[in-house]
C-alpha positions in Angstrom: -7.7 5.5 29.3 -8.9 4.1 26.3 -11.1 3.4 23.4 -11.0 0.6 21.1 -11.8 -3.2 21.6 -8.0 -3.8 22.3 -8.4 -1.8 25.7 -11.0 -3.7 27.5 -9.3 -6.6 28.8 -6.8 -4.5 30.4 -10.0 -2.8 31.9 -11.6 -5.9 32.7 -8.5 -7.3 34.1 -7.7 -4.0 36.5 -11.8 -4.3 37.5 -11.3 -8.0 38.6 -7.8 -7.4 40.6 -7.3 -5.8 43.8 -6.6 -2.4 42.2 -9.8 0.4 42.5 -10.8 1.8 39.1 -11.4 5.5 39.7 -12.5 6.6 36.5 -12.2 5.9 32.7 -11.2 8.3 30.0 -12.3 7.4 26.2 -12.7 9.3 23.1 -16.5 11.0 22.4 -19.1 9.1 21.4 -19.2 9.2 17.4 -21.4 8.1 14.2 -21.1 4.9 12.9 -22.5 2.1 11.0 -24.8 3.1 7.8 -27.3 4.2 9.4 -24.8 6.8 11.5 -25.7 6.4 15.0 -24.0 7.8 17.7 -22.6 4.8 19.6 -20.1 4.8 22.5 -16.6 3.2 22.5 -16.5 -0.2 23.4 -14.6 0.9 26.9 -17.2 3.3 27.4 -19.8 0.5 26.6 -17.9 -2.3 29.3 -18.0 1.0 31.6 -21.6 1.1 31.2 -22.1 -2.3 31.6 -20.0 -2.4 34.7 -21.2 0.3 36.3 -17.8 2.4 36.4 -17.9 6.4 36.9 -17.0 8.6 36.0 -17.1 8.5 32.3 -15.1 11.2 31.0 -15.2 11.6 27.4 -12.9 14.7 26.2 -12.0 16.0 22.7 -9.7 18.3 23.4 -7.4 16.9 26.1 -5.8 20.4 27.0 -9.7 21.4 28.0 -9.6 22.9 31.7 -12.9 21.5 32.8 -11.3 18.0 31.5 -8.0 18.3 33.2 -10.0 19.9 36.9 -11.9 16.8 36.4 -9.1 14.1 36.2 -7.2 16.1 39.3 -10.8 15.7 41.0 -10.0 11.4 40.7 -7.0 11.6 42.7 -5.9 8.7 40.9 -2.4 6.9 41.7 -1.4 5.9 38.7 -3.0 6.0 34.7 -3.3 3.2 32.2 -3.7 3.8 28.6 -3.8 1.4 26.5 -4.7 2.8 22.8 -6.0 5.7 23.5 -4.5 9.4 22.2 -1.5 11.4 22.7 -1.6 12.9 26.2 0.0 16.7 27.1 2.2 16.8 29.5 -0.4 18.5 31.8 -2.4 15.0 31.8 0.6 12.4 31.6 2.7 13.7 34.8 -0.7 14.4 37.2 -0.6 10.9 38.9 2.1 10.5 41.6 3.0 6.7 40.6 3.5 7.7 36.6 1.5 6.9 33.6 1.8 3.9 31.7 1.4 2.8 28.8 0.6 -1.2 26.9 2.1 -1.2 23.9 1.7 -4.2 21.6 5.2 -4.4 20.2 8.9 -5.1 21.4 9.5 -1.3 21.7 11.8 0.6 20.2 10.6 -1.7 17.2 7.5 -0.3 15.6 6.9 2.8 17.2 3.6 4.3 16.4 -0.3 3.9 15.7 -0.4 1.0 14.0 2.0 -2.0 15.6 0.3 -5.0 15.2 -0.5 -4.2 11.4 2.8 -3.5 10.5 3.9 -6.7 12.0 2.4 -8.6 9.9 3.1 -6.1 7.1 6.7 -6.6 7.6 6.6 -10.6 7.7 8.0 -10.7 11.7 7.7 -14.0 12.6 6.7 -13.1 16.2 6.4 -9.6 18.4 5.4 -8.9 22.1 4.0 -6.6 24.8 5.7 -3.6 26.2 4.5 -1.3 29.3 6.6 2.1 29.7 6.1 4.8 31.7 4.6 8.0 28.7 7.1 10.6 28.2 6.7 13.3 25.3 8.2 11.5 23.1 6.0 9.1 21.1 6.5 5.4 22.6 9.9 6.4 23.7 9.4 6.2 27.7 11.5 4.0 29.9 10.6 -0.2 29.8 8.6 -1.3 32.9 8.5 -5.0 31.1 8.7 -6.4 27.8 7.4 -9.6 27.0 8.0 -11.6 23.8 4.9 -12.9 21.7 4.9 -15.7 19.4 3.0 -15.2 15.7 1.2 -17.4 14.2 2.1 -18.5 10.5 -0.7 -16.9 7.9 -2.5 -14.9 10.9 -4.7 -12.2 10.0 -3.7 -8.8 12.1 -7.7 -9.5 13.5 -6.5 -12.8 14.9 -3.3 -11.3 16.4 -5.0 -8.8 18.1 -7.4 -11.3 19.7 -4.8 -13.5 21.0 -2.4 -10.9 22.2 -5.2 -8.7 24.2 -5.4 -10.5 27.0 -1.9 -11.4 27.6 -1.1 -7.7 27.5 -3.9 -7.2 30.0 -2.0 -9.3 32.3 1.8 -7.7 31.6 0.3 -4.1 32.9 -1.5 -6.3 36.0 2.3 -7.3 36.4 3.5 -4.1 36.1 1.0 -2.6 38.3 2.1 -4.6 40.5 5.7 -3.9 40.3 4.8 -0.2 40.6 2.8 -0.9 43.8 5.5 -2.7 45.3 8.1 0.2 44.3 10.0 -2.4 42.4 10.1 -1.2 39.2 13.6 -1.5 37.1 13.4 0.3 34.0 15.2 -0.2 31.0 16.3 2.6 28.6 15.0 2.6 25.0 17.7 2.7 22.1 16.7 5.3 19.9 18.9 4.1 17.2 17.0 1.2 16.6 13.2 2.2 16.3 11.5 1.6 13.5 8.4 3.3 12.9 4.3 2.0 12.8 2.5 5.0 11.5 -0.9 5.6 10.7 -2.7 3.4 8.3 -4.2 5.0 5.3 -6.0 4.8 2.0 -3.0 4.9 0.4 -1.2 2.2 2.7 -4.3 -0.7 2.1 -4.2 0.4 -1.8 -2.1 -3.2 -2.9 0.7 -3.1 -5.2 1.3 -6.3 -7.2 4.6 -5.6 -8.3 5.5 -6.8 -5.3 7.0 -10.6 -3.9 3.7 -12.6 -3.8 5.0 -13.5 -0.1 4.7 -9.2 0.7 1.5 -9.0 -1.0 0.1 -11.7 1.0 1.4 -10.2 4.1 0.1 -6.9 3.4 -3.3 -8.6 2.9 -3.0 -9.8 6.0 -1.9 -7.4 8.1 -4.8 -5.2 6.8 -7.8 -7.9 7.6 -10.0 -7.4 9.0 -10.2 -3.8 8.9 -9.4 -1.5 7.6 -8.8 -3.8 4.6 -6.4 -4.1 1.9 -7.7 -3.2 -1.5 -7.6 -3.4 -5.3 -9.5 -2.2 -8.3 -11.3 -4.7 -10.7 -12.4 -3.3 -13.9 -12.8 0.4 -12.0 -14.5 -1.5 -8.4 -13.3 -1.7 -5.5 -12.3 -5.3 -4.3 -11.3 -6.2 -0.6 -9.0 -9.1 0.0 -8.6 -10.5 3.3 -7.3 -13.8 3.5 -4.6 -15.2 0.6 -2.0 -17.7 0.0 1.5 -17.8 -2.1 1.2 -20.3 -4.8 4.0 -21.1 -7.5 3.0 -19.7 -11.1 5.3 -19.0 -14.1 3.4 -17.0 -16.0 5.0 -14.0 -17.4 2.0 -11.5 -17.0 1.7 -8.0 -15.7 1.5 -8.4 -11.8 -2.3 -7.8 -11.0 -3.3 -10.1 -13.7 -6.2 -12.4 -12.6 -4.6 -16.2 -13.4 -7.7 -17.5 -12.5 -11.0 -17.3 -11.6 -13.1 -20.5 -11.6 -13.2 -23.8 -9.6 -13.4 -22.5 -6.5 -10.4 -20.3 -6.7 -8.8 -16.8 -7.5 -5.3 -16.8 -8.6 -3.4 -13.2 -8.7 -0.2 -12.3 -10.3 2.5 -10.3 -8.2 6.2 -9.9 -9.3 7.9 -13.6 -8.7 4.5 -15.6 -8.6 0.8 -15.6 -7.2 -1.3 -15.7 -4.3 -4.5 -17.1 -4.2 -7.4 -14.9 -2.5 -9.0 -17.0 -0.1 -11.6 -14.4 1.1 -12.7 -11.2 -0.6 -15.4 -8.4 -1.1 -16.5 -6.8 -4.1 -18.0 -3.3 -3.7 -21.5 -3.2 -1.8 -21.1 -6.6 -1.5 -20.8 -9.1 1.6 -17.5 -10.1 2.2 -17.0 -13.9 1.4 -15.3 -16.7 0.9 -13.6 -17.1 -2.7 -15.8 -20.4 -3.5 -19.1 -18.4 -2.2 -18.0 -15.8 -4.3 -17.4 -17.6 -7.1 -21.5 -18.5 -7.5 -22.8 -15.6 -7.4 -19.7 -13.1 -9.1 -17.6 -13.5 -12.3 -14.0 -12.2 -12.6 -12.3 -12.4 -16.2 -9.4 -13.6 -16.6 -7.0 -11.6 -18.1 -7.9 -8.3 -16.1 -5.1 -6.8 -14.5 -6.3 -5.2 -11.3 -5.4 -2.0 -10.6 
């Protein structure tokens, strides 16, 4: 069970074991791109590509005919790996459990969004989790945790690249474990989660008046997508890659510092970051010397 790019190397990994894939559960096909086609998910799409059926594609996971034809796979055990939350009707139906890859040390950053906040938060390194799903979000017993070094300046895009595929191979592990019936779970602490919610306009809208070493890490743990933001003289601007740099300037935090020679420097609260990549609106994103030939920024303009 799931949907987005992170999920397929767990799929792919499953595919190429010993284990029998049954069946895979994504999220409906839906409209993307500008010119709004209906595509499938990119496990749906490695499905397709690899032959595997059925395809079930619910959106309301409580639906009868959805849950009668999940039952129908007679499946030992379910692996999600960012998918949705699952009832309690869907969750328990396997006799060996359902499990779950989460990419964070759990009980640290429960929620939709670990690997962004992450970065947000300046960790210098995370890991992989696989618990069995209870109803409680992220809350369910540890099959096995396993710590994940960051990479100084990574973008949440690059993270999620590298960590994949090592997370693919902790729920191989723990499939394993389960198979074996040596499975030694570890309890969760409550009292020290820390939440990862959902990301939102509001949470990729920058706020200079911040540390220059927090603005940068809220660039990054934004980048690629969904993108941290700003406003330049009323457009929107996209930053995606930046750097702290000394300045002691005493401006009002969004000032632009500078904006020739190949580089754009930013105020924030105790010095500057310069924006290494960026987009303007309706604009290709590029990189800040690219940018720099064909766009002019004033310095002086506080953005917004």
């Amino acid at each position: 069970m799931g949907t987005p790019q992170f999920a397929v190397p767990t799929l792919e990994a499953i595919l190429n074991s010993h284990h029998q894939v049954v069946g895979v559960v994504t999220q409906p096909d839906r409209q993307r791109g500008r010119g709004k086609k209906l595509l499938p998910t990119p496990v749906k799409q490695f499905a397709l590509d690899n032959h595997l059926s059925p395809i079930l594609q619910p959106e309301k996971m409580k639906d009868p005919a959805f849950v009668t034809a999940l039952q129908a796979l007679d499946a030992d055990v379910f692996v999600v790996v960012a998918f949705r939350i699952l009832p309690e009707i869907v969750f328990a139906m396997p006799s060996h459990g359902t499990i779950n890859l989460h990419p964070s040390l759990l009980p640290k950053f429960r929620g939709a969004a670990p690997l962004n906040w992450t970065i947000i938060q300046g960790e210098e390194s995370t890991g992989i989790t696989t618990i069995y799903i209870k109803k409680e979000i992220d809350a369910g017993n540890i099959i096995i945790q396993q710590p994940f070094p960051l990479v100084p300046n990574e973008t949440v895009g690059e993270l999620h690249d590298r960590i994949a595929p090592v997370g693919a191979q902790v729920v191989l592990d723990s499939l394993a474990q389960i198979a074996a019936g040596t499975v030694a779970v570890s309890i969760q602490d409550n009292d020290l989660a820390t939440p990862a919610p959902k990301l939102t306009k509001e949470t990729c809208h920058l706020d200079f008046n911040q540390p220059a070493e927090s603005v940068k890490n809220w660039i990054h743990g934004l980048s690629p997508v969904p993108g941290a933001f700003t406003y330049y003289d009323g457009q929107l601007l996209k930053l995606f890659r930046a750097s702290v740099i000394e300045s002691t300037k005493n401006v009002t935090p969004g000032t632009i510092l500078k904006a020739a020679d190949g580089e754009i420097h930013i105020a924030c609260r105790d010095s500057a970051i310069s924006v290494h990549e960026l987009q303007l609106q309706g604009k290709k994103r590029l990189t800040t010397d690219v940018f720099l030939r064909g766009n002019q920024l004033q310095e002086g303009i506080v953005c917004l």
